[in-house]
N, C-alpha and C positions, 0 to 999 in steps of 0.2 A: 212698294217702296222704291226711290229711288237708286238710280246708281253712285250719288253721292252716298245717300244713306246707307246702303250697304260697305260701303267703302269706312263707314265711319262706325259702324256696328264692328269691325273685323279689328279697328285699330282705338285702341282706349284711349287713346291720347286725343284723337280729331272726335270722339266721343263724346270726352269730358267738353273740350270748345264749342260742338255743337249745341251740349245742352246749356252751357250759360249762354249764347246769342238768343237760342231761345228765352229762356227767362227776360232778357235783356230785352227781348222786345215785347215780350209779355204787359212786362211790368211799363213801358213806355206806351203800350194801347190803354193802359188801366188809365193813365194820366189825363191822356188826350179827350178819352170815353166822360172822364166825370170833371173836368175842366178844371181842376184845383192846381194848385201852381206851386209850384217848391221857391222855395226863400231864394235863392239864386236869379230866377226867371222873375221873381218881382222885385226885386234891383236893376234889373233891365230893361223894367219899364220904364223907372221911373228916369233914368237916364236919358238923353235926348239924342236924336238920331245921332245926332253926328259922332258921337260919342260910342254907338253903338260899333262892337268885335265881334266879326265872325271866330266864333271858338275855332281851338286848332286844335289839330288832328293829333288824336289821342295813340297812333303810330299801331290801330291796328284796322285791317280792312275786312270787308263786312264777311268775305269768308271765316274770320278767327284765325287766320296765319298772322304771325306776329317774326319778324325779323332775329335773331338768335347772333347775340355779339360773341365774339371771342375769348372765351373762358384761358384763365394766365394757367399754366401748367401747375399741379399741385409739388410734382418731386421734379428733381432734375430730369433729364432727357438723359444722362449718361452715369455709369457709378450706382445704379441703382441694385442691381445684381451681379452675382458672381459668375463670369462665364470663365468655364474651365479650357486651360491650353490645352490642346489635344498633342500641339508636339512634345509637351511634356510630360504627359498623362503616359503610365504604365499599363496598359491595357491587358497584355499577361500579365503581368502581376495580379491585377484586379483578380483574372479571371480566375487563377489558380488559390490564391484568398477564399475566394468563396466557394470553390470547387474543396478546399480541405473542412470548410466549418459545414456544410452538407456532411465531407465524412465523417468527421469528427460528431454529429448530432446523431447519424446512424450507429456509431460505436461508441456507445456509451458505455461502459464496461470497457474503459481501460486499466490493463494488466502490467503497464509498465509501472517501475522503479524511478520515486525520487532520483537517483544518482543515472539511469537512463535519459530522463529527460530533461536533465542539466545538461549531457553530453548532446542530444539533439538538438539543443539551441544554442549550445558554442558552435556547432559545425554549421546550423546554419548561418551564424552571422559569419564566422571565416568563410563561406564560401559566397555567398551572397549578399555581403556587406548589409548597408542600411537599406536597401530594399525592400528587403518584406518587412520593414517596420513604418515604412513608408505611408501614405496614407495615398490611397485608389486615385485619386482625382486632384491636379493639381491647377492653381489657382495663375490669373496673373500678375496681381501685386498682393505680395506683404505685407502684413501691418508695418506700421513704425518702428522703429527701437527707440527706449529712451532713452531722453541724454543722458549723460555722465555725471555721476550724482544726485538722482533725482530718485529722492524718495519718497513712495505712494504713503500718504496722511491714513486710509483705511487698511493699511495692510494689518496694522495691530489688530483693529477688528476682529477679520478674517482671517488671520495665519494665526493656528493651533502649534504648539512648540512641545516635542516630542520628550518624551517622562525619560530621562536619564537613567532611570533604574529600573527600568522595564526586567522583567525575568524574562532568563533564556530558556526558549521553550524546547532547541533538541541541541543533542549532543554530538561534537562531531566522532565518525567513525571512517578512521580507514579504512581505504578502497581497496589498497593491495595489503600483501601479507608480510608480515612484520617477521618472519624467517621461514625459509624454505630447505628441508630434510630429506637427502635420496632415502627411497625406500625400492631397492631392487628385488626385483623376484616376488612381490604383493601378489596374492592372489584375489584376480576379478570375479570376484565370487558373490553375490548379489548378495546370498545367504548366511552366507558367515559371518561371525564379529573380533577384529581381528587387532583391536586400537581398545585402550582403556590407562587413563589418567589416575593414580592415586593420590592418596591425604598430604605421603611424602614429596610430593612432586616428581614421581617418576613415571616415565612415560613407557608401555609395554607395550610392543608392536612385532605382531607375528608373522614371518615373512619367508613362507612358504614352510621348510621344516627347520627354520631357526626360531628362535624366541631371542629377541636385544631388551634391553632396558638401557631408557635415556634419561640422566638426568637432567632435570630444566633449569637449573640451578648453577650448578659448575659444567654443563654440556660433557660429562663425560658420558662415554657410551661401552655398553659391555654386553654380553652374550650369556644369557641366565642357560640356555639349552638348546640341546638339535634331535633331532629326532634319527633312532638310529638306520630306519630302513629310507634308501632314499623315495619309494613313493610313496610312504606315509607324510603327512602335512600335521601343523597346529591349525585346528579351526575357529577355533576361541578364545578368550581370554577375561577376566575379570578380578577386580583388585578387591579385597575385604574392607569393609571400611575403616580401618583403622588405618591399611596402607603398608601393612607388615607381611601379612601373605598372599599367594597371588594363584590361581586358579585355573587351570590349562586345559582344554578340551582339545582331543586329539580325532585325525579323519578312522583311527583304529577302535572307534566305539570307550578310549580311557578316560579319565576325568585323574588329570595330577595336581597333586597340592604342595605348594614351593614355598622356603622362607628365603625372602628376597636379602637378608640382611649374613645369611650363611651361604646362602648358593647353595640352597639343598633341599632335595625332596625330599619329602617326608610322608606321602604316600600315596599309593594311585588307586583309585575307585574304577570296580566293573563293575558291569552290566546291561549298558546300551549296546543293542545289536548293529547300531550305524551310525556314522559321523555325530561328533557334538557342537553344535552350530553356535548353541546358547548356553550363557550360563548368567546369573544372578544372587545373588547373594543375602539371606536377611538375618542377622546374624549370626550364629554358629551354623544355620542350615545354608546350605548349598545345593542349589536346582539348576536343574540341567536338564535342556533337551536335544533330543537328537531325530536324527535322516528318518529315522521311525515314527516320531509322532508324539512317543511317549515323552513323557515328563518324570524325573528321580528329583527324589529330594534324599539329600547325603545330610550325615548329623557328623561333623568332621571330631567331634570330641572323642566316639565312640569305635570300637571295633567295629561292629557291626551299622556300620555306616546309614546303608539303603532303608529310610524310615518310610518312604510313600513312593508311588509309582502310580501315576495316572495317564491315560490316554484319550486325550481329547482332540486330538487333530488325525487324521488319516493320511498326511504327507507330514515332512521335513519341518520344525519348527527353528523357525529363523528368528523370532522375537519372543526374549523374556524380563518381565523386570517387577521386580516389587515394590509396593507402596512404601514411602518414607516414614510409613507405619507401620507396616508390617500386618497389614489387616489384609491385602489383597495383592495375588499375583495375577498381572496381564500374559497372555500366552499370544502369538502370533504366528499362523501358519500358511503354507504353499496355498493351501487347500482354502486360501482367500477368508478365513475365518477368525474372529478374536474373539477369545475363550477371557472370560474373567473369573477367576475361583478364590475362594474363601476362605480365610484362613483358622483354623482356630487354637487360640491362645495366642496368635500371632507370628507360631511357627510354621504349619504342616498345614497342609489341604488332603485331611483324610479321605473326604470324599469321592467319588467317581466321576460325578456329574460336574459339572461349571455350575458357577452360581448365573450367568447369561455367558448365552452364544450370540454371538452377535454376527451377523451373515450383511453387513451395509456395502463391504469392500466387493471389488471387481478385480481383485488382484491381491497376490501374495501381499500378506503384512509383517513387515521386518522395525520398521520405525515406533518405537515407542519410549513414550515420558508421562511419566508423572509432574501436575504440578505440584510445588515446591510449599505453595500456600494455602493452597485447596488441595488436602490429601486425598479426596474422591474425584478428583478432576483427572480423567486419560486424556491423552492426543496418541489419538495415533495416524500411521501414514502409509499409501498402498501402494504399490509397484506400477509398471507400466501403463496396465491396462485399465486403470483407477485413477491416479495422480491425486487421488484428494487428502488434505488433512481432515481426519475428523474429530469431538472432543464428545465424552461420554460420563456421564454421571454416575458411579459406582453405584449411588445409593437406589436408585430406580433402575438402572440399564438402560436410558433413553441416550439418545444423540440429541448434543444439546447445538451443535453446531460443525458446520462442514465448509471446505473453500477447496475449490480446483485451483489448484495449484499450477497446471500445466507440462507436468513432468515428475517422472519417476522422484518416489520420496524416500531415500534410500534412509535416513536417521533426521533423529530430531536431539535439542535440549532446551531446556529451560531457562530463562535470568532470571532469578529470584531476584536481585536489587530491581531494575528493570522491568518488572512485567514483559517482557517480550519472550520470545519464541526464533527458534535460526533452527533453520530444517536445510540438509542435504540433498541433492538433485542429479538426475543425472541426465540423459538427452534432451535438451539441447542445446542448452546455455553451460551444463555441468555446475550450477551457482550454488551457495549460499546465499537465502532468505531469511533477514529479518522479519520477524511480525509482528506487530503490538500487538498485545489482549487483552479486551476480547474484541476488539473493533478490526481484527486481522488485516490490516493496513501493512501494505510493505513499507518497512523504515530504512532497510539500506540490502541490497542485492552484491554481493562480495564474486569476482570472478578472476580468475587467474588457474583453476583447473582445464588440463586440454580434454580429460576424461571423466566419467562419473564420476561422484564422491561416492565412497561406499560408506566409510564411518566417519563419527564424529565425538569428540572426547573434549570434558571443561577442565582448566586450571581448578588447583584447591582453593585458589581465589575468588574464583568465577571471575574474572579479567576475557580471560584469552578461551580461544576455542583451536581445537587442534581438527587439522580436514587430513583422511587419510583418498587419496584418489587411485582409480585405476591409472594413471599415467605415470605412476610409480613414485610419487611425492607426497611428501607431509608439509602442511602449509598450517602456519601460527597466527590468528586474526587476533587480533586486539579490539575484539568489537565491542568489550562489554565493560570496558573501565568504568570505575565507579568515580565518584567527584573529589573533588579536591577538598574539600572539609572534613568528609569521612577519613581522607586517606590522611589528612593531618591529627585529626580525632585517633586513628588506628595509634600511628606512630608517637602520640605522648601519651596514649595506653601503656603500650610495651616499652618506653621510656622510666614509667613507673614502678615496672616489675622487674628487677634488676634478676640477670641470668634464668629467664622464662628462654626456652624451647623456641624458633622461630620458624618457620620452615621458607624456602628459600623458592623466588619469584623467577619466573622467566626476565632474560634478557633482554 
């Protein structure tokens, strides 16, 4: 093979040329070889010399190269792409952009607050203006603008025109606290329950060996009792639910019984060997636990008070509360355990044993609620060394659901109107959390405590939530107002009922 031919074997182009010269001449020996004449070449004969044209040259030479004219450009030479100014390009910016959506993909499982991260995107636009809304890479010209009164023919098309009567999907809630109450001398006591709201609107808060009552109504304030040795304290409190009498556990192992409308007691129960942390109430019976463990059920009608005594925790019992049925009482102890027990007829848990012990917690459990709708629905909440809320199915004893919280859960309550959940905290933020249920979504995180919340207590409305803190304050959230149809519905109800009972709203 030659060195042309190799040359034309490597390149498809001088390839493809090679092989029509050949054919070309192939087919030009076939001609010559059997002497027949094509219709062209016998028109030429019959023409007479003089007449006779050297044909012209068909503009290609006998190698197959053929001359290549100059092809007109398909796009312009300039305007055809966007090249980016570099002296106005943000380079850090860029960088730190895609330096946060890397973090942001690695924590997925963000814990922050709606009302958090509205506040982290007002501070960044004050502090770094339209910059990081910027876009990475800038350009060197602009579109056009259009003239002045020129309107686009297909905009109707394309532009969708937004439903005027859209429903509003949330509600707002104040951020900060709609009134704030010294509460001097509060004792920080993780354990004890030292705040409770009644039917009448009076507010009971025990504050060290005093007992006040506030009314929420006309804000007067008065001093139901003290305790006469000074190192004895009140550790508890809880209102009846009618709201007429009020229930006092003392650090002296007593449990007293007050009519809030005389200023009088009318009598005190023995027989806890150690402070009464808790108390709860379900109708005439009265339970109470104390430093001991034990659990008394008091029958307040009767002389002989002490109807049941059980012992289901091995330390200090810091949470008790009964179903809104009266079927089942929650117990919660140091000793990181929630006892649930049985009731029967509705009052008494004769029993010895829990109907479940439930051991999930990693920490003392003080926080506990019944929901409002679902009467076998628990939440309860663990201390330090736990932070989770969890929720519990009376009817099985399973956990039907848990959420880390991130911080001590010192109490919880309910919205019944609302579906939600607002649970107290205490290091590090000291907040109230909102939660929807059951999608446990924070709807609004409330902060203005400098120290833990220890309690927490609802209006007879269910409007307002009351936070008792170790920093020595009572602070009034208006987080739960209900809507303005109802509240016009309420008020030409009791319009209708000429001289009905009203009981009187916070300010």
């Amino acid at each position: 093979m030659s060195q042309f031919d190799q040359s034309a074997a490597s390149d498809p182009r001088r390839q493809r040329k090679c092989t029509e010269n050949r054919m070309h001449s192939s087919s030009s020996s076939r001609n010559i070889s059997s002497g027949e004449k094509s219709p062209m070449k016998v028109l030429s004969q019959n023409r007479t010399p003089g007449s006779s044209k050297t044909p012209k040259s068909t503009g290609k030479s006998n190698s197959g190269k053929s001359k290549k004219q100059p092809k007109t450009p398909k796009t312009p030479t300039a305007g055809d792409r966007f090249i980016p100014n570099r002296s106005s390009t943000q380079f850090d910016v860029g960088y730190y952009k895609i330096m946060n959506e890397n973090l942001a993909k690695k924590d997925e499982a963000d814990t922050r607050s709606p009302s958090q991260v509205q506040y982290q995107k007002i501070m960044n636009e004050n502090l770094n203006g339209e910059i990081l809304s910027s876009k990475i890479i800038s350009y060197k010209a602009k579109p056009p603008t259009a003239p002045e009164g020129h309107q686009n023919s297909l905009r109707i098309l394309y532009t969708s025109s937004k439903n005027s009567q859209c429903k509003k999907l949330t509600r707002h809630i104040p951020q900060t606290s709609d009134r704030i109450l010294d509460a001097p001398e509060i004792l920080d006591d993780y354990y004890l329950n030292l705040l409770d709201w009644s039917a009448n609107n009076q507010l009971a808060v025990a504050l060290a060996g005093h007992l006040y009552l506030w009314n929420a109504g006309t804000g007067e304030i008065k001093q139901l009792t003290e305790m006469e040795s000074s190192d004895a304290y009140i550790s508890s409190v809880a209102w009846v639910k009618e709201g007429n009498y009020l229930a006092v556990g003392t650090s002296e192992g007593v449990v007293e019984l007050w009519d809030v409308f005389k200023e009088k007691r009318l009598r005190s129960m023995t027989g806890h060997s150690g402070r009464v942390g808790a108390l709860s109430w379900n109708s005439h019976i009265l339970s109470s636990g104390s430093r001991s463990g034990h659990i008394h059920h008091h029958d307040v009608r009767v002389a002989q008070h002490l109807q049941g005594n059980v012992a289901g925790h091995t330390q200090e019992v810091c949470g008790l509360r009964w179903s809104p049925d009266g079927m089942y009482l929650a117990s919660g102890g140091n000793d990181n355990l929630l006892n649930i027990w049985a009731a029967e007829g509705g009052r008494l848990v004769p029993q010895s044993q829990p109907l479940y012990s439930l051991t999930y917690h990693q920490a003392a459990v003080k926080a506990l609620a019944w929901c409002p709708w679902q009467p076998r629905l628990l939440a309860s909440g663990g201390g330090t060394a736990d932070r989770h809320i969890r929720f519990w199915n009376c009817n099985t004893g399973s956990n039907v659901q848990s959420i880390d919280t991130k911080s001590q859960v010192c109490a919880m309550l309910w919205s019944a109107e609302h579906r939600e959940l607002i649970s107290g905290h205490g290091y590090a933020q000291h907040q109230l959390t909102i939660w929807k249920y059951p999608s446990m979504t924070k709807v609004a995180e409330l902060t203005g405590h400098t120290a833990r919340i220890l309690h927490l207590a609802m209006s007879p409305d269910g409007s307002t939530v009351v936070s008792a803190g170790a920093d020595e304050t009572l602070r009034l959230w208006k987080c739960f107002a209900g809507s303005e149809q109802k509240k016009k519905a309420e008020k030409n109800n009791k319009a209708l009922v000429p001289g009905m009972i009203r009981l009187s709203t916070i300010r």
